[in-house]
PDB file with one MODEL, atoms N, CA, C and O in Angstrom:
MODEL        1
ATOM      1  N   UNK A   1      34.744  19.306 -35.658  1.00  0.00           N
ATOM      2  CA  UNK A   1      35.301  18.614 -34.525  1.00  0.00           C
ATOM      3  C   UNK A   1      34.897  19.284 -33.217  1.00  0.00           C
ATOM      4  O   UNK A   1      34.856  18.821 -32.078  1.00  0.00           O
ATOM      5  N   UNK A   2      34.600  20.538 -33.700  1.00  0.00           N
ATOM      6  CA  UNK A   2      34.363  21.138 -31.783  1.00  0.00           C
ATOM      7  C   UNK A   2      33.143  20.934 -31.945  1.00  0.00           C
ATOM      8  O   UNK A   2      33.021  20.266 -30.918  1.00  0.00           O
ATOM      9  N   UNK A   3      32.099  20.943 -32.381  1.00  0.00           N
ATOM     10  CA  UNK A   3      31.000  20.604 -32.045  1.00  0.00           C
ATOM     11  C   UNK A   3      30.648  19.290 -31.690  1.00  0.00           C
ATOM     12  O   UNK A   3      29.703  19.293 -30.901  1.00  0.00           O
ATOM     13  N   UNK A   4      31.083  18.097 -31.997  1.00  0.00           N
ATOM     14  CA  UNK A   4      31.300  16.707 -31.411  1.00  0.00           C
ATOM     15  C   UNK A   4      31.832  17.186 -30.333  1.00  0.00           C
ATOM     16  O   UNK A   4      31.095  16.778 -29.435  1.00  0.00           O
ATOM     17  N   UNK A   5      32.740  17.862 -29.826  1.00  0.00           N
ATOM     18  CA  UNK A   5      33.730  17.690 -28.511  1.00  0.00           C
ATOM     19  C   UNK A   5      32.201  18.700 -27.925  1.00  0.00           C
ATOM     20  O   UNK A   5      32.153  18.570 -26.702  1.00  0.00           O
ATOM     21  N   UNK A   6      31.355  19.350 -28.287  1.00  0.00           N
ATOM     22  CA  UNK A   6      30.289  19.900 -27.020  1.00  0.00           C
ATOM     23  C   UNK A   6      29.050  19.125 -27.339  1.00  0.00           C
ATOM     24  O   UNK A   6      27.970  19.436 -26.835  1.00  0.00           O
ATOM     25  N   UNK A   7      29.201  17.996 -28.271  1.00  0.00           N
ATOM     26  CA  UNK A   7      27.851  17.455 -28.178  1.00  0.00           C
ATOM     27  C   UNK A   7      27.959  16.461 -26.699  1.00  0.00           C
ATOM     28  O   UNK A   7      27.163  16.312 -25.772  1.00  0.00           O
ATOM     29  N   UNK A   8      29.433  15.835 -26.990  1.00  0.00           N
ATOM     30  CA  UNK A   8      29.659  15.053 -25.728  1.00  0.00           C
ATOM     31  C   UNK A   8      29.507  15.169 -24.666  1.00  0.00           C
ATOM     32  O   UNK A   8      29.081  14.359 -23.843  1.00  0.00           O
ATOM     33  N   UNK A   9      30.033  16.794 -24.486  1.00  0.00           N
ATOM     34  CA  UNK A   9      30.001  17.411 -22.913  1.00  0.00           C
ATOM     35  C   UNK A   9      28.784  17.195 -22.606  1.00  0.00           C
ATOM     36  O   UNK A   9      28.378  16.373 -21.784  1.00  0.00           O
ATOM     37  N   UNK A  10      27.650  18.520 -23.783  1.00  0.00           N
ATOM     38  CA  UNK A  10      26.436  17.828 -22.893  1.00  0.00           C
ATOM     39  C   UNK A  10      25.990  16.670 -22.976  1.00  0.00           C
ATOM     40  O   UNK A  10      25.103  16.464 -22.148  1.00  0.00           O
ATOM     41  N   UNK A  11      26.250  15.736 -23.688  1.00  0.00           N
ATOM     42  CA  UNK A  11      25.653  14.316 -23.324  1.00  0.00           C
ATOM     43  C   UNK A  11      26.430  13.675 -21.834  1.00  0.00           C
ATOM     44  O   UNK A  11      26.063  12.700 -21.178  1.00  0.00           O
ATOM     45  N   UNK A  12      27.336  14.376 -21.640  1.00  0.00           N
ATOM     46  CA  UNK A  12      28.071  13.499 -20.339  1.00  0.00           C
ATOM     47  C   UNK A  12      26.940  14.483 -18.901  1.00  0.00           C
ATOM     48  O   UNK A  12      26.776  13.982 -17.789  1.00  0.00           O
ATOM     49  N   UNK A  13      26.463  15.549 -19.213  1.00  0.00           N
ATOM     50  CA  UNK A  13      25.909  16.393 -18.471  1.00  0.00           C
ATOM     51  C   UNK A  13      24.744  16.040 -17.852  1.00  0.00           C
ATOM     52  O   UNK A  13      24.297  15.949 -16.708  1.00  0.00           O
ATOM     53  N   UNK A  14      24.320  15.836 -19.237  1.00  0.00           N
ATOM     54  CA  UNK A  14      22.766  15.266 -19.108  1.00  0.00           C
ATOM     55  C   UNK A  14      22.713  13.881 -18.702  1.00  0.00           C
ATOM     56  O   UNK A  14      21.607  13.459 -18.367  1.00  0.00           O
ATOM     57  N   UNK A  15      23.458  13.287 -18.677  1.00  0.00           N
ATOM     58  CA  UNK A  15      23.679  11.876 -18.234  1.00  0.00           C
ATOM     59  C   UNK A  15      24.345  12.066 -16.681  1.00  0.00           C
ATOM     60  O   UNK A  15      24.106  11.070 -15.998  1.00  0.00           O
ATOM     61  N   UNK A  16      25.029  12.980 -16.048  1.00  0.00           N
ATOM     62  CA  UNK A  16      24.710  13.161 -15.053  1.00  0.00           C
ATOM     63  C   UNK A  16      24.036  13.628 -14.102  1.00  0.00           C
ATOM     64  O   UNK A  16      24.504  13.604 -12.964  1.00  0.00           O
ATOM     65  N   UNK A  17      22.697  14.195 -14.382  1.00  0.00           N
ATOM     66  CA  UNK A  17      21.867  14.635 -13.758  1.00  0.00           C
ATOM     67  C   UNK A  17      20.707  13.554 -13.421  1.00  0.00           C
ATOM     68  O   UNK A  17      19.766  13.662 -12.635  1.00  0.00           O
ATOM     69  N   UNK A  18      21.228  12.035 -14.615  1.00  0.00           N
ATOM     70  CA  UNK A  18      20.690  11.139 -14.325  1.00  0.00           C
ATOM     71  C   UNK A  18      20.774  10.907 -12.751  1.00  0.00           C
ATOM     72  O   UNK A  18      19.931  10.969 -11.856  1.00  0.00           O
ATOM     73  N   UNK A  19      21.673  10.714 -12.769  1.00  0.00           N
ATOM     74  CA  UNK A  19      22.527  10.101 -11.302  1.00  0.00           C
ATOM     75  C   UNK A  19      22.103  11.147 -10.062  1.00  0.00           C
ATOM     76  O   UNK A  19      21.545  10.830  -9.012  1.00  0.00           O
ATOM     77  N   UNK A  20      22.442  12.216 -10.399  1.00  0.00           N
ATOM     78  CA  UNK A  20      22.285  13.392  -9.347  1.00  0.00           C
ATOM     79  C   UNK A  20      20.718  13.727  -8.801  1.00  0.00           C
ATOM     80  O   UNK A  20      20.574  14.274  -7.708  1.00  0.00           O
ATOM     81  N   UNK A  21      19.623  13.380  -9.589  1.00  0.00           N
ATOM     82  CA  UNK A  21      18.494  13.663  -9.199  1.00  0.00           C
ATOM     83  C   UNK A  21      17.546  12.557  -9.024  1.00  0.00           C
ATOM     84  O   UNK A  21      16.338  12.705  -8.836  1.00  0.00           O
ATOM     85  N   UNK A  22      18.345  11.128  -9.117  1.00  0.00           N
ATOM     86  CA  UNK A  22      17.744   9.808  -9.326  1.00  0.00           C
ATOM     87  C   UNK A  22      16.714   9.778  -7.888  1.00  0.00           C
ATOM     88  O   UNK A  22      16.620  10.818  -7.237  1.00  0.00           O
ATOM     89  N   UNK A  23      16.203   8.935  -7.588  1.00  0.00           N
ATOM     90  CA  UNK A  23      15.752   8.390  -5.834  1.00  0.00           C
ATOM     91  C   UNK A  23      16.459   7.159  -5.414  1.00  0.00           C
ATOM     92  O   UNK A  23      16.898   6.180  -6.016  1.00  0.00           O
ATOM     93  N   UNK A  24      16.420   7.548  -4.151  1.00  0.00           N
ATOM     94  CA  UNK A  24      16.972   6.507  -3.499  1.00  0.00           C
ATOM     95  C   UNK A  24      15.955   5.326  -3.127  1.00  0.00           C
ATOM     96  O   UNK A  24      15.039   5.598  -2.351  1.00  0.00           O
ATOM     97  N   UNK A  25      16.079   3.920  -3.681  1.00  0.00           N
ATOM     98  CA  UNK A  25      15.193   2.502  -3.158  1.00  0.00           C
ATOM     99  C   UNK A  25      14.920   2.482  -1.684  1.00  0.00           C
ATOM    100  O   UNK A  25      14.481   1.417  -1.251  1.00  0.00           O
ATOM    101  N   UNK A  26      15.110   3.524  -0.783  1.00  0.00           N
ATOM    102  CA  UNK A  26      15.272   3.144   0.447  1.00  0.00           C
ATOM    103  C   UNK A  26      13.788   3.801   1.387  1.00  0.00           C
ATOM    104  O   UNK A  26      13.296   4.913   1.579  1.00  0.00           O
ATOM    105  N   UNK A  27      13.478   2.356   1.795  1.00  0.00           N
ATOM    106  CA  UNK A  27      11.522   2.945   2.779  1.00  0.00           C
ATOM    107  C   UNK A  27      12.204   2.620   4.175  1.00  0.00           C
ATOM    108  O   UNK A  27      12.840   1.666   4.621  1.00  0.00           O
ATOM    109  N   UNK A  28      11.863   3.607   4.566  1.00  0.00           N
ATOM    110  CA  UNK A  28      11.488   2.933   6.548  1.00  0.00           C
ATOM    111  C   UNK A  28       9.826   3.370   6.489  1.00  0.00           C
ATOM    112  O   UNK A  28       9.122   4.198   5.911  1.00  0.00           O
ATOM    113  N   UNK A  29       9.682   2.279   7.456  1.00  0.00           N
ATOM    114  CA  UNK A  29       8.105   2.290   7.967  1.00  0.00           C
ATOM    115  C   UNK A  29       8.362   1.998   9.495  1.00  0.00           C
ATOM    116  O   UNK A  29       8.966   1.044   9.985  1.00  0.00           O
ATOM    117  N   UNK A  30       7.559   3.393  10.316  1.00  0.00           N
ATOM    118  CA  UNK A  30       7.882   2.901  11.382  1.00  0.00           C
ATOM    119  C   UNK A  30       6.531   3.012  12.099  1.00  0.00           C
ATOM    120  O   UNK A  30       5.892   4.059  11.999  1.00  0.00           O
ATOM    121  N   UNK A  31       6.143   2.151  12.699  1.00  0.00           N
ATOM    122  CA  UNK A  31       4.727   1.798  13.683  1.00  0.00           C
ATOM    123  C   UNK A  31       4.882   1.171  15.225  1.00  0.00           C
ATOM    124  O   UNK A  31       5.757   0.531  15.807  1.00  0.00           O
ATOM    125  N   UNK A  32       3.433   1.749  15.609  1.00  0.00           N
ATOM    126  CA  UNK A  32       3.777   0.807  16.622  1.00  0.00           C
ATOM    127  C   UNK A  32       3.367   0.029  17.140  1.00  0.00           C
ATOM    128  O   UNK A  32       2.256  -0.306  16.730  1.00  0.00           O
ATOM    129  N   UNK A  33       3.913  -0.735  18.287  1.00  0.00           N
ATOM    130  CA  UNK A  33       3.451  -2.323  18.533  1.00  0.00           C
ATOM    131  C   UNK A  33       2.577  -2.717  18.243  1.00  0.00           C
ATOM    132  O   UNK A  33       2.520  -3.800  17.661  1.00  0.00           O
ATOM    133  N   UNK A  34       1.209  -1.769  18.621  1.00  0.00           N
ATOM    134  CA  UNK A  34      -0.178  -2.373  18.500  1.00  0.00           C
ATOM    135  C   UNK A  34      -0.629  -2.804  17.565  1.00  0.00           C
ATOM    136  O   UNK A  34      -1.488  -3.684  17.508  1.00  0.00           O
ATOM    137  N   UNK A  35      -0.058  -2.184  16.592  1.00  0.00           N
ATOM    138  CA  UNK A  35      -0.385  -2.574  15.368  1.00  0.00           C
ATOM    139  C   UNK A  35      -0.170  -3.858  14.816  1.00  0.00           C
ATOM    140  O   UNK A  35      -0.960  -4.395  14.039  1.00  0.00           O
ATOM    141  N   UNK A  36       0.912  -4.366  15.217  1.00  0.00           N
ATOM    142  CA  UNK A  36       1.662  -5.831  14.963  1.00  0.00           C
ATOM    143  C   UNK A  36       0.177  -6.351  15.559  1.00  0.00           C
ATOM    144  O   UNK A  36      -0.735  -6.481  14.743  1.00  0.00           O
ATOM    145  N   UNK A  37      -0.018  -6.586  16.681  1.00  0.00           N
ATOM    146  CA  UNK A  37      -0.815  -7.351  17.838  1.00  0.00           C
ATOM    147  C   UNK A  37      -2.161  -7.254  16.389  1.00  0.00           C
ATOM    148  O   UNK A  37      -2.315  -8.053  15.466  1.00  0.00           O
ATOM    149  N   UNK A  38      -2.749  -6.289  16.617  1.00  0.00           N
ATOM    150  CA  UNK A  38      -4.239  -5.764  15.573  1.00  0.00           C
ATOM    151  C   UNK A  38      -4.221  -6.783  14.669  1.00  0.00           C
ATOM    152  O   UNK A  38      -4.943  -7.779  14.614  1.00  0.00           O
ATOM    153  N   UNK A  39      -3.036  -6.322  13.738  1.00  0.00           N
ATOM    154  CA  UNK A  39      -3.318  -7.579  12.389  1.00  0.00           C
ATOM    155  C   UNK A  39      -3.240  -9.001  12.456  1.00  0.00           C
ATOM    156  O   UNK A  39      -3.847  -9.829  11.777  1.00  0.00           O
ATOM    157  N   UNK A  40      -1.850  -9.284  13.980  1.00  0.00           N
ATOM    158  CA  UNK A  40      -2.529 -11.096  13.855  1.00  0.00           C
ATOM    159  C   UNK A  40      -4.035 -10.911  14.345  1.00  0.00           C
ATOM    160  O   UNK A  40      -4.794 -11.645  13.714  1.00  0.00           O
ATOM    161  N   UNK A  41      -4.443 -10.401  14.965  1.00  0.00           N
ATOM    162  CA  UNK A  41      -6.222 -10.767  15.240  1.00  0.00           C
ATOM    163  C   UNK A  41      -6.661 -10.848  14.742  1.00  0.00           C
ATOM    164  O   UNK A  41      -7.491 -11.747  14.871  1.00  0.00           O
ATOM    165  N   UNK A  42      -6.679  -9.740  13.131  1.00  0.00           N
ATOM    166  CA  UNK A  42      -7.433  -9.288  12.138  1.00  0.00           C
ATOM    167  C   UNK A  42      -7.093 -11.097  11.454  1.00  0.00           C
ATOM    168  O   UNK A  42      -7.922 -11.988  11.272  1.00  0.00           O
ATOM    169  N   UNK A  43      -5.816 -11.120  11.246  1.00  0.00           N
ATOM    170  CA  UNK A  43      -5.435 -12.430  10.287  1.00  0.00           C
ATOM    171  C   UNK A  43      -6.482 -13.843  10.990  1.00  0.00           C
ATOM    172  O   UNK A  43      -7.451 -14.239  10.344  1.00  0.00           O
ATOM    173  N   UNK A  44      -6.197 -14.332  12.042  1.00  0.00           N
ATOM    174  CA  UNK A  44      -7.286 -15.018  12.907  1.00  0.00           C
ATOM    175  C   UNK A  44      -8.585 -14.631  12.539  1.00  0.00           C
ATOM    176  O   UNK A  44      -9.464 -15.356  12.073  1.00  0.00           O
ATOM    177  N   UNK A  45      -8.628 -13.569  12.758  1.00  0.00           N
ATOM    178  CA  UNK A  45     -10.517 -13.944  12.510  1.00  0.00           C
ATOM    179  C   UNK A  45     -10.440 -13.858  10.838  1.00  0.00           C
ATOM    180  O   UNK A  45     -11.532 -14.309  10.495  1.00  0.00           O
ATOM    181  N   UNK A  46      -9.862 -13.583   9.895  1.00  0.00           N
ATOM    182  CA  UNK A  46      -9.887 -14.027   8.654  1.00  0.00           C
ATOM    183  C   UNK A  46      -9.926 -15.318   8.267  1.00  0.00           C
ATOM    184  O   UNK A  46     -10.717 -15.783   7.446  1.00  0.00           O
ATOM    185  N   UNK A  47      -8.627 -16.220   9.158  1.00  0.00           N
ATOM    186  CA  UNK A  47      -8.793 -17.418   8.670  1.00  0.00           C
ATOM    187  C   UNK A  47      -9.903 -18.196   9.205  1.00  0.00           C
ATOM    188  O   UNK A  47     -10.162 -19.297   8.719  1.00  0.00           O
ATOM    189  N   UNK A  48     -10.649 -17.658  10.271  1.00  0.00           N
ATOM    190  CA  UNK A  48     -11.726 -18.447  10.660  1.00  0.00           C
ATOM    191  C   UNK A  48     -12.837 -18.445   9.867  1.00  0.00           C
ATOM    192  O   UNK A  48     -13.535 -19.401   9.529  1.00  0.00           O
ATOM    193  N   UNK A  49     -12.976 -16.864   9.503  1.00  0.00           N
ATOM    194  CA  UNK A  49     -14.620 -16.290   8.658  1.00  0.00           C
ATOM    195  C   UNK A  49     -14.067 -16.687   7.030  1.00  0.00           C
ATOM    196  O   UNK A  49     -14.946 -16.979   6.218  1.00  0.00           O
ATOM    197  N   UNK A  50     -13.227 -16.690   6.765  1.00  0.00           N
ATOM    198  CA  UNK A  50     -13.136 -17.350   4.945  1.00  0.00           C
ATOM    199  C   UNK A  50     -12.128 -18.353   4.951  1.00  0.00           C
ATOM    200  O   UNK A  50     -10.955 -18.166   4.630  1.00  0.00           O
ATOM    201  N   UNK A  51     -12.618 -19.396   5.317  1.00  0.00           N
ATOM    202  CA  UNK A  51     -12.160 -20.401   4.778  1.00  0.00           C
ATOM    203  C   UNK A  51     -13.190 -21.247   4.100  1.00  0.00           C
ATOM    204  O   UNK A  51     -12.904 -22.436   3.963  1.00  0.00           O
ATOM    205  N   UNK A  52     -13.940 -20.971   3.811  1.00  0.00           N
ATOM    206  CA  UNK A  52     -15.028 -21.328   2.679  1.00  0.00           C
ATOM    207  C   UNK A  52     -14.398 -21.214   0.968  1.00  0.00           C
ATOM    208  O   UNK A  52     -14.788 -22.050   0.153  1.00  0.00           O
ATOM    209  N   UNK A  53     -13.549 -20.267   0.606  1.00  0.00           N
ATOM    210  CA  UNK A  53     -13.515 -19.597  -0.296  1.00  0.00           C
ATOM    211  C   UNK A  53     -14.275 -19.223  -1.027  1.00  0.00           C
ATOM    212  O   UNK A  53     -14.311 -19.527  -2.220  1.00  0.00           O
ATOM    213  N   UNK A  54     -15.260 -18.267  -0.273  1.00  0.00           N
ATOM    214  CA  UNK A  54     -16.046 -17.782  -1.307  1.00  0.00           C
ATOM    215  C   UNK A  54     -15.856 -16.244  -0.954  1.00  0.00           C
ATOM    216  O   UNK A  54     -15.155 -15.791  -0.049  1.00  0.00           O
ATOM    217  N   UNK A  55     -16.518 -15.644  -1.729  1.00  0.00           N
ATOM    218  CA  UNK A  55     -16.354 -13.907  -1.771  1.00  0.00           C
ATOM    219  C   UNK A  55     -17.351 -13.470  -0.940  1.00  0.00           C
ATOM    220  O   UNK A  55     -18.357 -14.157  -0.765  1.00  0.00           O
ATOM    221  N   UNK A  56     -17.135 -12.000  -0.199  1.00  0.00           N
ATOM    222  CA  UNK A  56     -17.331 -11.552   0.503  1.00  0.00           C
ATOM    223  C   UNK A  56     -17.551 -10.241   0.216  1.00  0.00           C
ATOM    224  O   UNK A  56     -16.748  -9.626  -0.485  1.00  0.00           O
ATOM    225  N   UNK A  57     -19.057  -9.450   0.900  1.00  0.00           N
ATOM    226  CA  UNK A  57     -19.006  -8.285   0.341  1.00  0.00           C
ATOM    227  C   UNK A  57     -19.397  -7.428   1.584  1.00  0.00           C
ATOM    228  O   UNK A  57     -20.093  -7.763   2.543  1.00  0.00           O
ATOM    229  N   UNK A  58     -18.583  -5.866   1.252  1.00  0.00           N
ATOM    230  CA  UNK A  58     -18.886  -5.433   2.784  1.00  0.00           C
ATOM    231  C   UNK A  58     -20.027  -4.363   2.530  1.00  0.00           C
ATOM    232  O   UNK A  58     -19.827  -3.380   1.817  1.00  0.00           O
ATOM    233  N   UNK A  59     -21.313  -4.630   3.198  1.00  0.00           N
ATOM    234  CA  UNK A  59     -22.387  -3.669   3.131  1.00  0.00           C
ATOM    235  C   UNK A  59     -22.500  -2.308   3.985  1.00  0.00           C
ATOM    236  O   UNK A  59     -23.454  -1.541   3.858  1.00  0.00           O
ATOM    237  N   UNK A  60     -21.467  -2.098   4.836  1.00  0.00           N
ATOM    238  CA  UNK A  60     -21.814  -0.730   5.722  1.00  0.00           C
ATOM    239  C   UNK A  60     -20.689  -1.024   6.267  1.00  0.00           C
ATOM    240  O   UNK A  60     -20.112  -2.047   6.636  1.00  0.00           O
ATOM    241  N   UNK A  61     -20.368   0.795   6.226  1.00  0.00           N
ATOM    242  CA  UNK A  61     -18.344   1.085   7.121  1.00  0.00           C
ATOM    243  C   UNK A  61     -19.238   2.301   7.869  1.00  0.00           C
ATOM    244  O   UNK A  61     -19.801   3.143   7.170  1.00  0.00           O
ATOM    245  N   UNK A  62     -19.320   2.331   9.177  1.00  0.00           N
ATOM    246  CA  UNK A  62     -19.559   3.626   9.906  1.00  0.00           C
ATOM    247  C   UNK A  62     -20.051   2.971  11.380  1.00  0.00           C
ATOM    248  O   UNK A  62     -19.511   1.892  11.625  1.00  0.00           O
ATOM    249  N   UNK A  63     -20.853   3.389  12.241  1.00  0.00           N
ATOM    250  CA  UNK A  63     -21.076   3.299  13.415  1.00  0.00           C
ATOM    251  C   UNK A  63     -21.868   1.741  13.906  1.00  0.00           C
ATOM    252  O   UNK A  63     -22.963   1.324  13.530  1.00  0.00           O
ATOM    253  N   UNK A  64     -20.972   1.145  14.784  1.00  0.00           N
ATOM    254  CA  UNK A  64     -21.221  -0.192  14.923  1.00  0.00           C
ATOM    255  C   UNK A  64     -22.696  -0.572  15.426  1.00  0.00           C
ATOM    256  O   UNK A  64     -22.794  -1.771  15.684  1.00  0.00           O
ATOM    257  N   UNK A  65     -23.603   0.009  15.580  1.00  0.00           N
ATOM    258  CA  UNK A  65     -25.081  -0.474  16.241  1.00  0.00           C
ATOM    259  C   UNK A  65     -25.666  -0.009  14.697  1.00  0.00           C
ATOM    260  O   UNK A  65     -26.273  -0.941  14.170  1.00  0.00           O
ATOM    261  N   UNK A  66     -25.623   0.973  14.037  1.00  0.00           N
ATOM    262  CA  UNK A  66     -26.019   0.710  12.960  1.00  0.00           C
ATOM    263  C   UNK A  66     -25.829  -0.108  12.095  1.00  0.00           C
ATOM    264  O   UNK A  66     -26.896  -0.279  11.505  1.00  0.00           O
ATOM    265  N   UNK A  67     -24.765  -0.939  11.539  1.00  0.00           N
ATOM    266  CA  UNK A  67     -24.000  -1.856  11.132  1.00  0.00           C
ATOM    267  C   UNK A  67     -24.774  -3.248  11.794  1.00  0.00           C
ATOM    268  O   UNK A  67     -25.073  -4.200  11.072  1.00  0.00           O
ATOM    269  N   UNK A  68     -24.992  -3.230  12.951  1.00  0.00           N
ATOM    270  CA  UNK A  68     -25.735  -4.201  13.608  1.00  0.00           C
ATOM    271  C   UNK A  68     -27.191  -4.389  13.361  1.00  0.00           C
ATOM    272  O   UNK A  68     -27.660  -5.487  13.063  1.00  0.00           O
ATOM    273  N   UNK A  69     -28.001  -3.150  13.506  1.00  0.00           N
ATOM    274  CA  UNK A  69     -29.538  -3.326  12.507  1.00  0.00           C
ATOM    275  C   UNK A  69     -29.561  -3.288  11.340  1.00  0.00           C
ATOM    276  O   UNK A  69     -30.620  -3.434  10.729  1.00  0.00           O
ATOM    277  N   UNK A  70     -28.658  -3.129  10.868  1.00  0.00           N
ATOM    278  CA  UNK A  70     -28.367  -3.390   9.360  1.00  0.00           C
ATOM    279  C   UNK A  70     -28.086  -5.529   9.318  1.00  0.00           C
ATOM    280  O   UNK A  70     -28.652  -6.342   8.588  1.00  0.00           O
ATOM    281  N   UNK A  71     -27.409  -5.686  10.012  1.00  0.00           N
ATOM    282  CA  UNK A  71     -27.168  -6.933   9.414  1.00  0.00           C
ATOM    283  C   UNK A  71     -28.543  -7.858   9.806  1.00  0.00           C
ATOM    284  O   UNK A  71     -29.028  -8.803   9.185  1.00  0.00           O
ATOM    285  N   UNK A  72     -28.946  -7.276  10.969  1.00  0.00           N
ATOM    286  CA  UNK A  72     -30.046  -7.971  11.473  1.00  0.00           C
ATOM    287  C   UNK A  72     -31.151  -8.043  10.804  1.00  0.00           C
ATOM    288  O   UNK A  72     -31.798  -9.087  10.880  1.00  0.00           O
ATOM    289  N   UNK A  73     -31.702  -6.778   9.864  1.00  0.00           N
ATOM    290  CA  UNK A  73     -32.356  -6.774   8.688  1.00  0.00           C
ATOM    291  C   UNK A  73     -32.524  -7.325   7.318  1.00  0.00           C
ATOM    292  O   UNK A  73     -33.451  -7.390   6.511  1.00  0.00           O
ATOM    293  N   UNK A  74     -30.733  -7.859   7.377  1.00  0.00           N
ATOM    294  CA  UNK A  74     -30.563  -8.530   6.193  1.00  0.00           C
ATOM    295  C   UNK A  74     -29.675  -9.841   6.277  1.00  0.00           C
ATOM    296  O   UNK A  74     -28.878 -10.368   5.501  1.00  0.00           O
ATOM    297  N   UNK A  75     -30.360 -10.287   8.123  1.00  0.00           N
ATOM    298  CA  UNK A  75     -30.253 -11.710   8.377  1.00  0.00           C
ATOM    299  C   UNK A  75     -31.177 -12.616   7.240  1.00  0.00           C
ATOM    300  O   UNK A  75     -32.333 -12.366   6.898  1.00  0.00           O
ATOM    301  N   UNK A  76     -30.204 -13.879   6.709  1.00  0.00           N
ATOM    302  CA  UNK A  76     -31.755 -14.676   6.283  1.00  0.00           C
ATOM    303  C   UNK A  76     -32.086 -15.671   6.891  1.00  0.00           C
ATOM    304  O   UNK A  76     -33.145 -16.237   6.618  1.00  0.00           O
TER     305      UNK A  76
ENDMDL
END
């Protein structure tokens, strides 16, 4: 019988550490304005450049005049 009465304890133990070390569901995200403004633009020129539905692939992320003889090279 006493060993049931300490299997319990620690099962009530260990079952509270559930609780005690759980996380909390809770995000803040905080930014600022510009950012709001950025993505409707970004969203606008999305819905303008794909509404085709077709796929899209991005050939070069770095300095914009390179990016530019790049596309110009692989104008057809």
């Amino acid at each position: 019988m006493l060993s049931l009465k300490k299997n319990f304890i620690k099962a009530i133990i260990l079952f509270s550490f559930n609780f005690c070390l759980g996380q909390n569901g809770v995000l803040k995200i905080t930014h600022e304005n510009k950012l709001d403004s950025i993505l409707a633009l970004k969203k606008e020129v999305n819905k303008d450049a794909f509404t085709s539905g077709q796929y899209t692939i991005q050939i070069f992320s770095g300095n914009f005049n390179d990016g530019q003889e790049l596309f110009e090279k692989l104008k057809i």
